[in-house]
C-alpha positions as CSV (number, residue, x, y, z in Angstrom):
1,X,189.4,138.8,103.7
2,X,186.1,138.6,102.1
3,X,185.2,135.9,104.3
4,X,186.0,138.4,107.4
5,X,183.8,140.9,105.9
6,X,180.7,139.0,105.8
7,X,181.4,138.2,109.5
8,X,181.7,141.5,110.4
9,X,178.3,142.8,108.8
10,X,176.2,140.6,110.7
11,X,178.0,140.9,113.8
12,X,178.4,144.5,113.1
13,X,175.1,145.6,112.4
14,X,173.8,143.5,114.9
15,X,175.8,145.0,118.0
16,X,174.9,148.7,116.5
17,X,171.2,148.3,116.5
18,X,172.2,147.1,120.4
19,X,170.6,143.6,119.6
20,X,171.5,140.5,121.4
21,X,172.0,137.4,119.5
22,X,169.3,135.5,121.2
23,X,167.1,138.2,119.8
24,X,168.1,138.3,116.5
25,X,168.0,134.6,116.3
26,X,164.3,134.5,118.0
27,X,163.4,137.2,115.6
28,X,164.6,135.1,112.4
29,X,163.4,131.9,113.9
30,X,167.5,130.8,113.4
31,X,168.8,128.6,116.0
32,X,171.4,130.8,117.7
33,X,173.8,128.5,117.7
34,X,173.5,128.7,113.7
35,X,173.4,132.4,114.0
36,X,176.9,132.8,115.8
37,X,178.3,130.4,113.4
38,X,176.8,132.7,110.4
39,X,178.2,135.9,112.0
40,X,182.1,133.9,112.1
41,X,181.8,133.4,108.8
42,X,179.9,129.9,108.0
43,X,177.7,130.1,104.6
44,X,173.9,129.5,104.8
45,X,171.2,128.6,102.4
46,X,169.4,131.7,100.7
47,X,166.5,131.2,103.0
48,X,168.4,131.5,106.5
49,X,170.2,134.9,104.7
50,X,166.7,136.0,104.0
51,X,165.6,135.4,107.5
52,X,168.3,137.2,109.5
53,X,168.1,140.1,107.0
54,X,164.3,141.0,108.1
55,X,165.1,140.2,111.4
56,X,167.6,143.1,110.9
57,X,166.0,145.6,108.3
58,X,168.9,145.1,105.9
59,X,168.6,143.9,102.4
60,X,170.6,140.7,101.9
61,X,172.7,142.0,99.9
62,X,173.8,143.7,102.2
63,X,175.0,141.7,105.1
64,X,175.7,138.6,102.0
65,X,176.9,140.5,98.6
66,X,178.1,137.1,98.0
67,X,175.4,135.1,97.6
């Protein structure tokens, strides 16, 4: 379940600031195949976290409480 949860943030947050995933991914220079596989769930490196979080104004924590 936690694994859905970090899914949904991204993906979530994301689709309520009405941002397209090309977008996102240009905006965190993130590949957006990489990106899609982040927001189903796939673990990234701490740098890649940090990228899509100031690409969406959220603190990483936020969208990756796990780490």
């Amino acid at each position: 379940m936690e694994h859905e949860m970090k899914e949904n943030r991204v993906r979530t947050i994301r689709e309520k600031m009405g941002l397209t995933l090309s977008a996102v991914a240009i905006a965190s220079d993130t590949e957006p195949g990489l990106l899609s596989l982040v927001e189903r769930g796939k673990r990234c490196s701490p740098k890649v976290q940090q990228r899509i979080s100031a690409a969406l104004g959220v603190p990483v924590k936020k969208l990756f409480p796990e780490g």
